[in-house]
PARO-459398 format. One record per residue (C-alpha): residue in one letter; y, x, z. Coordinates in steps of 0.1 Angstrom, whole numbers, padded with zeros to 4 digits, always signed. Example, Ala and Ser with C-alpha at 12.3 -4.5 7.8 and 13.67 -1.06 7.14 Angstrom:
2
A-0045+0123+0078 S-0011+0137+0071 
***
This chain:
534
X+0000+0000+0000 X+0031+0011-0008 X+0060+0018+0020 X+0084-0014+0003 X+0051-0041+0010 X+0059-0062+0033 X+0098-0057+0031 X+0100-0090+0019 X+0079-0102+0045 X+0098-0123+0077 X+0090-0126+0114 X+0060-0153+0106 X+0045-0121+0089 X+0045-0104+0118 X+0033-0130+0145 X+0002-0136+0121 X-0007-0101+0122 X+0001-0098+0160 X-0021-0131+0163 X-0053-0107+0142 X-0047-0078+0155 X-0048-0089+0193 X-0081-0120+0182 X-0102-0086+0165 X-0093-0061+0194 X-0113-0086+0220 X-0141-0072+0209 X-0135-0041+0220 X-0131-0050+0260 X-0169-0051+0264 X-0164-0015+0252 X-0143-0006+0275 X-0160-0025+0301 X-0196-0007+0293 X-0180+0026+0301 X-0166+0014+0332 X-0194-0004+0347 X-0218+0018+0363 X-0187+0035+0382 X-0187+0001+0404 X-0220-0010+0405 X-0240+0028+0412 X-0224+0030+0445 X-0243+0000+0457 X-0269+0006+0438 X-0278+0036+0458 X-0274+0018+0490 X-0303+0012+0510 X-0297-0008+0539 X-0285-0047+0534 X-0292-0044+0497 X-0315-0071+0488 X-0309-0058+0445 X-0322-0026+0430 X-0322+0007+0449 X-0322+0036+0426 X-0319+0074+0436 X-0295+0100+0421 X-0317+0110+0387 X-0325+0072+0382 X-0285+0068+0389 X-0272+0095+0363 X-0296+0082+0341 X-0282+0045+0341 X-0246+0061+0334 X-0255+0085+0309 X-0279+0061+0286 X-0250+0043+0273 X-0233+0074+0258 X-0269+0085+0240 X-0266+0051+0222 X-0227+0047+0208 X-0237+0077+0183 X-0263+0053+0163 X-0236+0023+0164 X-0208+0047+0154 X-0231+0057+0124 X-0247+0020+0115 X-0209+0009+0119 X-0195+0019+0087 X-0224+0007+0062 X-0223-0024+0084 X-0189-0033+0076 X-0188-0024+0041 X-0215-0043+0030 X-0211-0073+0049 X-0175-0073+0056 X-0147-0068+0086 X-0154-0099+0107 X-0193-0096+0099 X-0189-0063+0115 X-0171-0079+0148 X-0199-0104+0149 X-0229-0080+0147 X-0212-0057+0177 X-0211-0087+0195 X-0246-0096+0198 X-0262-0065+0211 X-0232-0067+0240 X-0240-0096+0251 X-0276-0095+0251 X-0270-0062+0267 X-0246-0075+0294 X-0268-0107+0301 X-0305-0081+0306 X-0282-0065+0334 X-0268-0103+0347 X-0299-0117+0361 X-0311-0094+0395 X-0327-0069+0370 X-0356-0044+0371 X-0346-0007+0364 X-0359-0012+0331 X-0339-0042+0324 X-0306-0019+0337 X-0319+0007+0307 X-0321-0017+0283 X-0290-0030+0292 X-0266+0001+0290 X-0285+0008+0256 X-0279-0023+0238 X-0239-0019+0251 X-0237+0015+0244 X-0251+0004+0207 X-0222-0026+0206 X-0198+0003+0219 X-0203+0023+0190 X-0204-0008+0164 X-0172-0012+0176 X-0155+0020+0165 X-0146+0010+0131 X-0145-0030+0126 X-0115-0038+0143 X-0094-0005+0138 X-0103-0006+0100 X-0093-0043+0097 X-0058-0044+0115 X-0051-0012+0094 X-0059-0031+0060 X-0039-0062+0070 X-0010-0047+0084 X+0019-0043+0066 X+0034-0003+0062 X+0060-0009+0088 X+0037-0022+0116 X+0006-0009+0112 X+0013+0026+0130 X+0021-0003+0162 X-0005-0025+0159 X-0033+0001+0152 X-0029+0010+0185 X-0047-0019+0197 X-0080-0004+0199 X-0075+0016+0223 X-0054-0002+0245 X-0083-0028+0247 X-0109-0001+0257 X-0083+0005+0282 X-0078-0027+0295 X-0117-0032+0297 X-0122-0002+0316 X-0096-0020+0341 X-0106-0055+0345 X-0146-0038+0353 X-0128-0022+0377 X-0113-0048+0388 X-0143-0071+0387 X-0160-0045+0411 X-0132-0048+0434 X-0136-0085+0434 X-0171-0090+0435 X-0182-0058+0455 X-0219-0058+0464 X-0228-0084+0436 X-0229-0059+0403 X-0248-0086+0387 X-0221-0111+0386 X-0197-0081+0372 X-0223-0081+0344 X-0224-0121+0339 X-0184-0121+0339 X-0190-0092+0313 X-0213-0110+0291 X-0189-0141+0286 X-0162-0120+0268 X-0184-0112+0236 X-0189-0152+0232 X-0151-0158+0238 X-0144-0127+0211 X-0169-0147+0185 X-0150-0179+0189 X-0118-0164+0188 X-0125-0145+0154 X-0141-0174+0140 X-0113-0197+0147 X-0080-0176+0136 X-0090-0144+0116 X-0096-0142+0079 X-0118-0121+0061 X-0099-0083+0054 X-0083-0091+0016 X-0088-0053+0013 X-0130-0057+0018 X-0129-0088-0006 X-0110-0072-0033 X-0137-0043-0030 X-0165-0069-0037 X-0144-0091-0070 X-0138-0119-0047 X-0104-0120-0057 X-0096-0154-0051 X-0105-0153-0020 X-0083-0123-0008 X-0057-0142-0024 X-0060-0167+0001 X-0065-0146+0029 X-0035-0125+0022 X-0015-0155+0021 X-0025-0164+0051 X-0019-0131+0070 X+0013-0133+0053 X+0028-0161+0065 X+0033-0181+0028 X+0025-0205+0008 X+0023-0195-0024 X-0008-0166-0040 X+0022-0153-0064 X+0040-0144-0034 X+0017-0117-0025 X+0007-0111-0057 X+0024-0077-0062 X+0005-0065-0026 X-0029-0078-0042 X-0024-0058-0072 X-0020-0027-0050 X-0051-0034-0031 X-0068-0038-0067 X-0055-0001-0073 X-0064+0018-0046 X-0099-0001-0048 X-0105+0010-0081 X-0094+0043-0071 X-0121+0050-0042 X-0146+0035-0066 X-0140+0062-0092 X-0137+0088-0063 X-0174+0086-0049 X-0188+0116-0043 X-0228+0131-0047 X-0246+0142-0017 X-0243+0179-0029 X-0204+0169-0037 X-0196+0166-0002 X-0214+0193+0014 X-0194+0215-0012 X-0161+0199-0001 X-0171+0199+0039 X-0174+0240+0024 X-0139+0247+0017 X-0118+0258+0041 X-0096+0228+0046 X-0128+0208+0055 X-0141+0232+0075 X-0110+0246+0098 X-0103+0213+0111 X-0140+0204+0119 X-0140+0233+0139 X-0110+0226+0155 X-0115+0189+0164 X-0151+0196+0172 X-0134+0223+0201 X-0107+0202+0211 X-0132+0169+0218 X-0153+0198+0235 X-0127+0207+0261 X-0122+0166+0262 X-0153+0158+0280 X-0155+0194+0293 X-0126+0186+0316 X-0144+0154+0332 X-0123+0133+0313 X-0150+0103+0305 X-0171+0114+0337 X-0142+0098+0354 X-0144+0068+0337 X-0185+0066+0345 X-0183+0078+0378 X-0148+0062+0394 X-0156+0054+0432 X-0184+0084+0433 X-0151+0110+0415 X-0128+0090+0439 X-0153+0097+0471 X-0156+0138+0461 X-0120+0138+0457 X-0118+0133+0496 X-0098+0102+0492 X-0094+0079+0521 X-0082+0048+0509 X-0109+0022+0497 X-0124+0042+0466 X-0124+0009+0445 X-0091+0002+0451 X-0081+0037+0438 X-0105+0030+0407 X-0084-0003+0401 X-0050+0019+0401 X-0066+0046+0381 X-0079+0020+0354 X-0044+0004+0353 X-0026+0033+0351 X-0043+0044+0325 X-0040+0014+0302 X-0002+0021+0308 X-0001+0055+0298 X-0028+0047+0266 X+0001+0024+0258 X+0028+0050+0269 X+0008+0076+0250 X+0012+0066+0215 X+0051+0065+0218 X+0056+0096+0231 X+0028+0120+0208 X+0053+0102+0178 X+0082+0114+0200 X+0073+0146+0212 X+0043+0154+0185 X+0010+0163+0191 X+0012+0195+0202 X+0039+0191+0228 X+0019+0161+0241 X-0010+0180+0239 X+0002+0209+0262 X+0018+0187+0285 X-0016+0172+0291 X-0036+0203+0297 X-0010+0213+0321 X-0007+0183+0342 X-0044+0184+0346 X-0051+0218+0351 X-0023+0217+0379 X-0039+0184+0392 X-0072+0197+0391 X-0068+0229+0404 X-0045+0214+0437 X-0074+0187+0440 X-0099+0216+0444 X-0084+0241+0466 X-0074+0212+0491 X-0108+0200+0494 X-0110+0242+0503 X-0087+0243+0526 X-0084+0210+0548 X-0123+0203+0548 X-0121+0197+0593 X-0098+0170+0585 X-0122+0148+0567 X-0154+0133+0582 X-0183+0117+0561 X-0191+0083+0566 X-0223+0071+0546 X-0218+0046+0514 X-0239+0019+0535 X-0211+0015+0555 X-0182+0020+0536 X-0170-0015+0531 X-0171-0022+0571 X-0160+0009+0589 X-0132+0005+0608 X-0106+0029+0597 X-0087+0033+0632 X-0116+0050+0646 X-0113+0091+0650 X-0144+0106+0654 X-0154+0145+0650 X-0188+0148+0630 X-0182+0170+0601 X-0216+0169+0589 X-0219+0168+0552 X-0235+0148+0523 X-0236+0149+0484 X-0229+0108+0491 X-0200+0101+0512 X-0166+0087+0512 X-0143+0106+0538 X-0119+0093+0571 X-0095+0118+0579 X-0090+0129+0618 X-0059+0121+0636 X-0052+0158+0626 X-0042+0148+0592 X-0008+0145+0586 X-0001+0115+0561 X+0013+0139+0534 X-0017+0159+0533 X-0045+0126+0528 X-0017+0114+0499 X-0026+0149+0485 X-0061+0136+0470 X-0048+0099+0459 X-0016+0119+0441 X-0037+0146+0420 X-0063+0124+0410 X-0032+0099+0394 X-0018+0127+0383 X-0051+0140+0361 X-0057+0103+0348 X-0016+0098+0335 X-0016+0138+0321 X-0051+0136+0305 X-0042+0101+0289 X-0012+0111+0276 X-0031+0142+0256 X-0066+0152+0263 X-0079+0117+0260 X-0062+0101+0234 X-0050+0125+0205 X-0082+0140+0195 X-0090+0105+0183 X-0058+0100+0167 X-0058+0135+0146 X-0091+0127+0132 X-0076+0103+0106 X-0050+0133+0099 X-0066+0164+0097 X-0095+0157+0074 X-0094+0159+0036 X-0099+0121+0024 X-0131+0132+0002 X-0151+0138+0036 X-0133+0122+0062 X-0161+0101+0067 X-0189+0124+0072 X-0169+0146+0094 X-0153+0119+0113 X-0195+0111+0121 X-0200+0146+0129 X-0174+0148+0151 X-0177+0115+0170 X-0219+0121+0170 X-0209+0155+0190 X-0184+0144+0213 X-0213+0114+0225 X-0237+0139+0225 X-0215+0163+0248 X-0209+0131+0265 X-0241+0123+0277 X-0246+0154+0288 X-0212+0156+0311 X-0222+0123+0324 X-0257+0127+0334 X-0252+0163+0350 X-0224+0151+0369 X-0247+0144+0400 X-0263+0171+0400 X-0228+0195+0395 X-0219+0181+0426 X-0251+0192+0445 X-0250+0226+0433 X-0213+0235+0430 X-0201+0215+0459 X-0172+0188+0454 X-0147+0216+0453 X-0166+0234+0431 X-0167+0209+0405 X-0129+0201+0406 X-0126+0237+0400 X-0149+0240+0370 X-0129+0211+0354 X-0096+0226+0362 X-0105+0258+0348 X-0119+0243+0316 X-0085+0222+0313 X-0067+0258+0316 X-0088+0270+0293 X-0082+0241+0263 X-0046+0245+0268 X-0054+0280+0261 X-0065+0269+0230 X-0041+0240+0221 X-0014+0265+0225 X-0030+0290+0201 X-0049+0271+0176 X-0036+0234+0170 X-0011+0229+0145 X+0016+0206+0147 X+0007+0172+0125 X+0032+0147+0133 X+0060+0143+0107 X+0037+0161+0082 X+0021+0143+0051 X-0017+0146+0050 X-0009+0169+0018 X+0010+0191+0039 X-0019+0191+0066 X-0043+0200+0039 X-0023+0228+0025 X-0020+0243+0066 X-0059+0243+0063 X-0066+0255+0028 X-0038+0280+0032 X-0024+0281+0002 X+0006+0260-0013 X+0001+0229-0039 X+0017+0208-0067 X+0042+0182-0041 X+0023+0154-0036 X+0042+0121-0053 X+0046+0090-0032 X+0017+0075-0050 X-0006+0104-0041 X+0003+0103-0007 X-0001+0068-0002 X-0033+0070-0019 X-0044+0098+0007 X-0028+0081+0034 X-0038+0045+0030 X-0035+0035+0064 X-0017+0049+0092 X-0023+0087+0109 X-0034+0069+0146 X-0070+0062+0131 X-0093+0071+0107 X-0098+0044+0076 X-0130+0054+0066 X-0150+0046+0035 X-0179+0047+0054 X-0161+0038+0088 X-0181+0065+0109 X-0154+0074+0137 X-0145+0058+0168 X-0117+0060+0189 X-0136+0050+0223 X-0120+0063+0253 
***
């Protein structure tokens, strides 16, 4: 599309996409929602006294977290041929079967079995929905909003990380009814994109169903006549024929992914997601209350989770504004500061005030009373801590502040702009197949962070894990600073050319928008295998 479309458009134009944008993004809060779940229901899972539900141990534990994160890869990979064969809102539907299947086998005072075959069927429908919804607000928006509104999918994630969070709060003891809430929000999603969101014109025009992309179009658009949009349908018509033409052999692409502006930024992305889940970024998200716990904090631990899952749906919000403001790299190093800093504090004052907090075992967590003072400082792996009246109430803020601290920095950077330079730094002719390499590592990486996490904390002690993190944060700043370029303000021509390292013919405003088709936040994929799951 070219930057004029949708110039002519008026404010009914925008509410329409506002209305599609914000009906396809409610799929994505079960996402969110499966990658905050276990961090409120293990803690009483592992509780064995007045627990009348399933009692697992640690391994058993880690493995519930982790199982979700070894099945997005195969929905991030069956996404993309999904939604190009069957179309946008097929895609949304499909994603939404396995979640609530999933969310209902984990409802229903299940077996340990059940609970795996619950986080696997979510984790599926997580990565299913890495490409419907981002790919469809991208092709309906017009130029001059998409860059806004194709910010939706992660804000969703976001928001269903909090309201698990907030579910746990409510609920407490009763995980399963967490899970039944959970399993209604797929159904709602279904009706909602049944009822008010058309078919992507985009996807229709790809398949000769012209006619109808006509009348899609005109509905997204607000009018009331097909010649109206007719000069937007014959652009779609264009750039369809144009990928068409473009398709590339199997040995084709493992030439291109050759060349050195394929191959640089795989690298690079590849490192950068490393450091992402290096720096316990998602093992915070999985592990909430247990992080919250380690950190030595003495306020209710699922309370904190509740602030930490707000405040970062804020800053995912915040996040997008200022990377546009400040660019990426700016953003970036600003992040890997602020949690380096965080982390680092975190750890040494787990070091250096460990007489002022006492243990108190997760059984009774919920009931103790907090005015006693009491002077056992024996230690376990799972405990939440009560500091002595020696405590000052600057130093027991110290733990609340640096762990708010790590979720608003590593938001703002670490979490969020590796998925938003994928749909930049990639040449268009394998986007695809390195967006899927790239994603299928970070899950793979993410497993692994998850299910070690555990047993980390057993063999590095609390302190010791903060302190691994930290340093791994200082060390991908290291790297940001040396080794990421600068993409915002850049055409994807210009990215290119950083790579390849030579200069080219100046791209024209056709080429670019050819090339860009979309907006730099996400990846538009002809084969949709990306996600940006966070």
């Amino acid at each position: 599309m070219v930057k004029a479309e949708g110039a002519h458009y008026g404010a009914r134009a925008t509410f329409k996409q506002l209305i599609v944008t914000i009906v396809s993004n409610t799929a994505l809060l079960s996402s969110g929602m499966t990658l905050g779940f276990t961090a409120v229901s293990l803690p009483y899972m592992r509780e064995e006294e007045e627990n009348d539900l399933l009692i697992v141990d640690e391994d058993q534990a880690s493995w519930i977290a982790s199982l979700a994160s070894i099945a997005i890869p195969f929905g991030c990979l069956a996404s993309g041929p999904l939604i190009d064969r069957f179309g946008r809102r097929v895609g949304l539907f499909a994603l939404n079967v396995p979640a609530f299947v999933g969310w209902l086998c984990m409802a229903f005072r299940p077996t340990l079995f059940q609970l795996y075959i619950g986080r696997l069927l979510t984790g599926f429908a997580t990565g299913l929905s890495s490409t419907p919804a981002t790919v469809y607000v991208a092709e309906v928006s017009t130029s001059a909003m998409r860059g806004l509104f194709v910010t939706g999918s992660s804000i969703s994630i976001s928001a269903g990380v909090a309201i698990v969070y907030t579910l746990g709060l409510i609920f407490g003891k009763n995980w399963p009814m967490v899970a039944a809430v959970c399993s209604a929000f797929p159904i709602i999603s279904t009706l909602l994109i049944w009822c008010l969101m058309p078919e992507s014109p985009v996807w229709l025009i790809s398949k000769n169903k012209d006619e109808a992309a006509g009348s899609a179009l005109k509905r997204l658009r607000g009018v009331d006549q097909v010649s109206k949009v007719q000069e937007e349908l014959d652009q779609m018509a264009d750039q369809s024929r144009s990928k068409r033409n473009s398709k590339d052999t199997l040995m084709g692409t493992i030439k291109a992914l050759s060349r050195p502006e394929a191959y640089k930024p795989l690298l690079l992305m590849n490192t950068f997601f490393l450091f992402q889940q290096l720096t316990g970024i998602f093992v915070v998200i999985f592990y909430a209350v247990d992080v919250v716990r380690e950190a030595g904090v003495t306020t209710d631990p699922f309370v904190v989770a509740v602030l930490i899952g707000v405040t970062r749906l804020l800053f995912t919000i915040l996040a997008a504004y200022l990377s546009k403001r400040l660019g990426r790299r700016p953003a970036a190093l600003i992040s890997g500061v602020g949690m380096t800093v965080s982390l680092l504090v975190l750890a040494t004052h787990l070091i250096m005030a460990p007489s002022n907090m006492i243990p108190i075992q997760d059984e009774s967590v919920m009931d103790y009373d907090w005015n006693d003072t009491v002077t056992d400082n024996s230690t376990d792996n799972n405990t939440m801590f009560q500091t002595t009246g020696e405590e000052t109430v600057e130093t027991s803020l110290i733990p609340v502040i640096s762990i708010l601290l790590y979720i608003l920095t590593s938001t703002l950077g670490f979490l969020t702009l590796p998925w938003a330079m994928i749909g930049e730094v990639f040449p268009s002719r394998v986007r695809g197949v390195a967006g899927g390499i790239t994603t299928c590592m970070t899950y793979t990486v993410s497993f692994f962070a998850v299910k070690l996490y555990p047993a980390m904390v057993m063999t590095l002690d609390k302190h010791g894990v903060f302190y691994f993190y930290g340093s791994m944060a200082l060390m991908g700043t290291i790297f940001v600073f040396f080794f990421l370029p600068e993409t915002q303000g850049k055409t994807l021509a210009q990215i290119e050319e950083h790579f390849a390292g030579k200069k080219r013919r100046r791209p024209t405003t056709q080429d670019e928008e050819e090339m860009l088709n979309g907006t730099k936040l996400v990846t538009i994929l002809p084969k949709g295998r990306i996600s940006p799951v966070y």
